[in-house]
N, C-alpha and C positions, 0 to 999 in steps of 0.2 A: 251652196254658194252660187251667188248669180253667176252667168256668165261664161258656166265651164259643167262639163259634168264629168269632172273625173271624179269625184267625190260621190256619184251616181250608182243607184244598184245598176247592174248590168247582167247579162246572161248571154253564156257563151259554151257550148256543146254542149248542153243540158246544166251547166254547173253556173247556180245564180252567187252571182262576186257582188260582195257590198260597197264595190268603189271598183275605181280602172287601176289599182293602187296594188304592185308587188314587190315582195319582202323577195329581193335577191338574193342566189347563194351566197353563202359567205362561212368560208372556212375559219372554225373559231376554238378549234383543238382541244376541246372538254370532253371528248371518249375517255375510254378506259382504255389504256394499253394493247387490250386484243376487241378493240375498237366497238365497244356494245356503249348504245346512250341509254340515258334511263331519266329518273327525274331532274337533274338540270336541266338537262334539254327541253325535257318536257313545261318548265318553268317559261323556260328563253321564248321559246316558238310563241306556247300560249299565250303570254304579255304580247305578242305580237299579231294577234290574231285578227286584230279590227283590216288589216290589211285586205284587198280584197281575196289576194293568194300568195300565199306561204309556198317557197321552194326553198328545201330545205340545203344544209352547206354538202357540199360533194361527198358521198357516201359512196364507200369503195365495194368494188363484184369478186373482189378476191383479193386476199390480203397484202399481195406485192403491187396492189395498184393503188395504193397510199402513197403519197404524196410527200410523208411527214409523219410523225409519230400524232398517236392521241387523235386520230382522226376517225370516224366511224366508218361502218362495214353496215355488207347484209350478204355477207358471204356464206353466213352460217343460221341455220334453222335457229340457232339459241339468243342471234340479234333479232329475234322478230318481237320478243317480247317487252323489250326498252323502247323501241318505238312505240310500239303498242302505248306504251304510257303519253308518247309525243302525239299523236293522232288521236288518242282519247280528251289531252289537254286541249287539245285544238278547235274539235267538235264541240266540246262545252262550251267555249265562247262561240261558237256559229263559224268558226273559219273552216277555211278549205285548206289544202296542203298537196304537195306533189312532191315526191321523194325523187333526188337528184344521183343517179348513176354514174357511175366514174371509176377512171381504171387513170392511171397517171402516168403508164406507158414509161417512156426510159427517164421520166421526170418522178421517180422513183427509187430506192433503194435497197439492196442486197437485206440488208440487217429488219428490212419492213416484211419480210416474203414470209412465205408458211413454215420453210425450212431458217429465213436465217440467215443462210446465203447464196440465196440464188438472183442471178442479177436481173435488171430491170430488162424487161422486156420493149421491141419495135419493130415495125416493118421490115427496116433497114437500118444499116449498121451508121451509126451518126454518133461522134465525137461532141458531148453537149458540153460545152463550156460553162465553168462556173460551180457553185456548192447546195448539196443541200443540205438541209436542218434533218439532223436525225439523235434520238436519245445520246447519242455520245456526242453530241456539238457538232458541229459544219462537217461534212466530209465535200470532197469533189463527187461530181454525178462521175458513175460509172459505164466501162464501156457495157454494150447495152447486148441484150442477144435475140439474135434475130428470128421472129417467128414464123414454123413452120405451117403450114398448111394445116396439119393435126390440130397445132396449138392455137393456130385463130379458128377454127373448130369449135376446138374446145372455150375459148373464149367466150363466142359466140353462146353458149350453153352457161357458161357463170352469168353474163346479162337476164338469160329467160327465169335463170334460179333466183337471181337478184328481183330482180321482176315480179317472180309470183311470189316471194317476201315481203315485196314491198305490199303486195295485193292483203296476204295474210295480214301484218301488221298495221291496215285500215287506213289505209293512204285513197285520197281520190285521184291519182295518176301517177306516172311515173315523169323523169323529164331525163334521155339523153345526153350528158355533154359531150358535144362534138367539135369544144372549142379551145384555143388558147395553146395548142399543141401536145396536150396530153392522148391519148393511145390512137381513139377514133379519129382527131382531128389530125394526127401524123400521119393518117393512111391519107386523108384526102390531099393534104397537101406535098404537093412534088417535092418541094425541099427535102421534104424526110423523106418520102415514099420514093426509094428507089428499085423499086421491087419488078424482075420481068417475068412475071407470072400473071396468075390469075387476079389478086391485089395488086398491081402496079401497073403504071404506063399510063394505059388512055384514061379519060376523067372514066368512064365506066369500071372499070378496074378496081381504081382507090377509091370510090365510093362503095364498092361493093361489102367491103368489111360492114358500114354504116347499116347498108340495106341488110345482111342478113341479120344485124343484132336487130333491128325493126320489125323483122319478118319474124325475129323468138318472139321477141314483147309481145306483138300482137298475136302469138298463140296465150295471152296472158292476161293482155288488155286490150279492151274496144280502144280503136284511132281515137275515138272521141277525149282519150286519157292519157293521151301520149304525146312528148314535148321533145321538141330536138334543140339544144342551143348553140345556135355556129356564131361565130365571128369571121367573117369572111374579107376583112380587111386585117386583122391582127395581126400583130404582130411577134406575139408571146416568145418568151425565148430567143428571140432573136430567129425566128423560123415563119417561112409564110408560104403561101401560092404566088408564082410568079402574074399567073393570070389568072386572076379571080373572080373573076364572072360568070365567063362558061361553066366552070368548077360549080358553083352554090349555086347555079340558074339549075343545073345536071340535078344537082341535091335537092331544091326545092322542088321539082317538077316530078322526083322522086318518092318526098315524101306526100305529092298531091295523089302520086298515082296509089299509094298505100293506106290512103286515108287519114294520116296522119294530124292529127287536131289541133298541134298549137305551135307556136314558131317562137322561140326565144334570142332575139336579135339583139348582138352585141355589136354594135354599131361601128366601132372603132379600137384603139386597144387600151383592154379594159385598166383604170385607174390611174393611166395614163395620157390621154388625149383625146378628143370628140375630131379633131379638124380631119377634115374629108378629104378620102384616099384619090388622088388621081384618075386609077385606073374607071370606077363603075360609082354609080350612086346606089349604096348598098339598100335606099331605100324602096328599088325596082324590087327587091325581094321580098317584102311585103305587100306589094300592088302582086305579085304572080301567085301569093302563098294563099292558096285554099281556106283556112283558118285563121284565128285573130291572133293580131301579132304583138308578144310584149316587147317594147321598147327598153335599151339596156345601156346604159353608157352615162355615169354622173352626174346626174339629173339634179337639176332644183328645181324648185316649188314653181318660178317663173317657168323653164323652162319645160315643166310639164302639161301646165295649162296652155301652152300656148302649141304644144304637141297636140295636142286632143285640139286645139280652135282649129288648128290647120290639117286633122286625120292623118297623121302620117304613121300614127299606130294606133295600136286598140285601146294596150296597157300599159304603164309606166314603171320601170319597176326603181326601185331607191337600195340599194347596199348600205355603205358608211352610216347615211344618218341616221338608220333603222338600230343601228348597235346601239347607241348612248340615246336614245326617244324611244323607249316601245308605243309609244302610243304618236309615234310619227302622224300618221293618218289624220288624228285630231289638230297636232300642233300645223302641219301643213294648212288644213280647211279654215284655221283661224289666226294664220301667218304670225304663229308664236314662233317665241325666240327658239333656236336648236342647244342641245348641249353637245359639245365636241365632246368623245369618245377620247381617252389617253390611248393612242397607239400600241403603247407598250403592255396594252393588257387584252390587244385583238387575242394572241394566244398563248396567255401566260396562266390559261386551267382555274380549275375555282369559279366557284359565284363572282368574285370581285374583279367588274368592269363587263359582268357579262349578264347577269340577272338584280343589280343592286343599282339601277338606273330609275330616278323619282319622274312619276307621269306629271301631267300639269295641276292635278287636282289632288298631286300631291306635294306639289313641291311648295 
């Protein structure tokens, strides 16, 4: 297309992307129960492959950091082989992919854990208001138990195992989430993190949990393959950084010093609102970030082209429209019409609303 090149091949840390065009995470609860994917998944992703990079929905480093049921893992040597099938689908079509790490911290539940009942883990002891969705219908979050030194430790060692799984089961990177207030992003920010130790207090502190899971990966993965995603304005939960600047200026300057390859900017909070936080223009953290920045916050067709006219990021990435379009990428470049996605089947299991979506040349 005249005029723009997001539609443009690109290359960026060795990894050449067929567009500036990303397929965002997005949690869509078709695991198995003790959370292994296999060929749906492998169906979902593939159909999505024209994109220029695939990051796949939040994939948990131990089983009590699920979110929700039916959600996947790489907790265990025996999920390595169901992606296997997700990254083999991928490669067939020419795409790229980056497997998404995550632990969901006290945003969590007792009945998700290894045992069963042991409750969700955090920094700090915090009263989360509100329900989550678990096998047995809504319960309240529970109080949450506070981790020891040993156990962010040992944390920190489920990331490096998650990590070289992801490596084994033929991912071309990995991507941190460090955002929205789940485990990692609760140490960075104050609200949760009230901890007077080694993790808590000064911004060096609570970013420190960030930096050792960085320092496993990278016994794992070259920086060149390694993705962090902050939101440094969100609001998730109702929890945030009172001063958020210093805090991600700390983080960013962090991940420069580590080599760190790609920066996944959620601009604002997500699914929620684009309008711009008072405090900082979260876009200074893609002018300071060493590597290319993908751009993340409900984007349309207009306003991604005109992201790329004006460089304010590298890469654009699209959630929602990506569910009901797999073949987004084309209908974007040729400003066809979108098909809305039924809500009610984000994660209601099954092929149906999830792999049964007609491309343009088939519809």
């Amino acid at each position: 297309m005249a005029g723009t090149d997001l539609f443009d091949p690109v290359e960026f840390n060795g990894l050449k992307l067929k567009n500036r065009i990303a397929l965002s995470p997005l949690t869509r609860a078709r695991a198995t129960a003790d959370g292994h994917a296999g060929e749906l998944q492998a169906t979902y992703y593939s159909q999505r492959a024209s994109a220029g990079l695939l990051i796949t929905e939040a994939t948990a480093v131990v089983p009590g950091g699920r979110g929700g049921p039916f959600l996947p893992g790489l907790w265990d040597d025996s999920q390595i082989a169901g992606w296997k099938q997700v990254t083999d689908a991928v490669r067939a079509k020419n795409g790229l992919i980056f497997s998404q790490l995550w632990h969901a911290g006290r945003l969590s539940h007792s009945s998700l854990s290894a045992d069963g009942k042991s409750a969700p883990v955090s920094p700090s002891a915090f009263e989360q208001p509100g329900k989550i969705f678990t096998e047995q219908g809504p319960q309240p979050f529970e109080a949450v138990h506070v981790m020891t030194t040993a156990e962010i430790a040992d944390m920190v060692e489920a990331y490096r195992q998650a990590a070289r799984r992801a490596k084994e089961a033929g991912y071309d990177g990995v991507e941190l989430h460090a955002a929205h207030s789940y485990l990692i992003s609760s140490f960075l920010n104050d609200m949760t993190n009230q901890r007077d130790d080694a993790y808590g207090g000064p911004i060096e502190n609570r970013a420190r949990f960030l930096k050792e899971i960085l320092e496993a990966v990278l016994t794992v993965w070259d920086g060149t393959r390694v993705m962090v995603r902050l939101a440094p304005l969100g609001h998730a939960y109702g929890t945030w950084d009172t001063n958020p600047e210093p805090l991600f200026t700390h983080v960013i300057d962090m991940m420069n010093g580590l080599g760190i390859g790609w920066l996944d900017l959620v601009e604002g909070d997500t699914g929620v609102t684009r309008t711009p936080d008072p405090y900082f223009d979260v876009l200074k953290l893609r002018d300071r970030f060493n590597g290319p920045t993908i751009l993340n916050n409900l984007y349309t067709r207009d306003m991604a082209i005109d992201a790329r006219e004006k460089d304010t990021g590298d890469i654009i990435a699209f959630g929602r429209p990506f569910i009901g379009n797999p073949d987004l990428v084309e209908r974007l470049k040729k400003n066809a019409p979108l098909h809305e996605a039924d809500p009610r089947a984000y994660y209601a299991g099954g092929p149906k609303g999830y792999i049964d979506f007609p491309t343009l040349e088939e519809a």
